[in-house]
N, C-alpha and C positions, 0 to 999 in steps of 0.2 A: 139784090141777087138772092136768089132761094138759094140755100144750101140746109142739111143737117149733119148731128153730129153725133154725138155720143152723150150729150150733156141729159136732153131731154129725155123723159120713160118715153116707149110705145106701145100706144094700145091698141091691137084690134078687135074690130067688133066683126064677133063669127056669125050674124045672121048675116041674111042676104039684106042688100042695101038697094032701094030704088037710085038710080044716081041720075036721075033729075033733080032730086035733092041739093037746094041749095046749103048757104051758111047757118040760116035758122032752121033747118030739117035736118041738119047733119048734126047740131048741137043740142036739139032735142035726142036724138040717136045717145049721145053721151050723158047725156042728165037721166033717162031713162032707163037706160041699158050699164052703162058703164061704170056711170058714180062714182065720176072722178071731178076735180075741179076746173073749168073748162076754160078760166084763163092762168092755168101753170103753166101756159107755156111749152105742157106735151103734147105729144102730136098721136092724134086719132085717126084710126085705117081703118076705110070700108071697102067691102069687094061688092060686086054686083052677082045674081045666081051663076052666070054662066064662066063669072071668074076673069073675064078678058078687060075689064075696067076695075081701076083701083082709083082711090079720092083719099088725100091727107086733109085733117084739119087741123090748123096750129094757131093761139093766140100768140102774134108777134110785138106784144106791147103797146099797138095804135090800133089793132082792130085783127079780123081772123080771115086768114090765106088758106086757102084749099088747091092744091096740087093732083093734076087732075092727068092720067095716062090710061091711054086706051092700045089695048097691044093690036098686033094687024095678025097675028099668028099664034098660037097658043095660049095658056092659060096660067091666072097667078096659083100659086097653090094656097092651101088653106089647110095652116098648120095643125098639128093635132092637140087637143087641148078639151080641157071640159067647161062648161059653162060660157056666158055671152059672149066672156071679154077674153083678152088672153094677152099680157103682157110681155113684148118681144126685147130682145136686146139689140141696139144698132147694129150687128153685125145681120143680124136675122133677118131685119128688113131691108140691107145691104144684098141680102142674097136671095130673098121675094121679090126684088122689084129685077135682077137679073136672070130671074127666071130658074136658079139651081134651086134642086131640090135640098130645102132645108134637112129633112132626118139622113139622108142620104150622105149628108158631111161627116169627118174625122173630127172632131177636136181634141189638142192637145193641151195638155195640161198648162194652164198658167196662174201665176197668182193673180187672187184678186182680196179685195178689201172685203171682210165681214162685215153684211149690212147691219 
């Protein structure tokens, strides 16, 4: 069973992504662009131009899974951020894959751990 959580970073990559792109195009996408280690175990977000397809790539310890959603009505957003890559927090892509508008949220104050 596919599930995520909170353990793994997320990264997405803010160019546009061809998403015929398989597993070796999509991890060339992260070795190029991203420059991160691409079996940690994080999971990497690409969007297509028009936004209505999203693609995760994750090494799950046997080999790498891409998760793959095509919306029928609207569009993902495309958070604001500078440069390629933009590191999200699980709640962030909790509320990009349901469609709320990320800056549009409250958050309230909670602790967290100094990295």
């Amino acid at each position: 069973m596919l599930s995520f959580s909170s353990r793994p970073r997320y990264f997405l990559y803010r160019g546009v992504t061809d998403m015929r792109k398989g597993f070796n195009g999509l991890s060339g996408l992260v070795r190029q662009h991203i420059d991160h280690e691409l079996l940690s175990g994080d999971v990497f977000i690409f969007l297509n131009r028009r936004r209505d397809r999203i693609k995760l790539l994750v090494w799950d310890r046997t080999g790498f899974v891409v998760w793959y959603k095509v919306l029928e009505r609207g569009t993902f957003e495309l958070p604001a951020g500078e440069g390629e890559r933009l590191e999200m927090s699980w709640t962030d892509i909790q509320l990009l894959l349901e469609g709320i508008e990320i800056k549009s949220v409250k958050r309230r104050k909670r602790y967290s751990r100094a990295a």
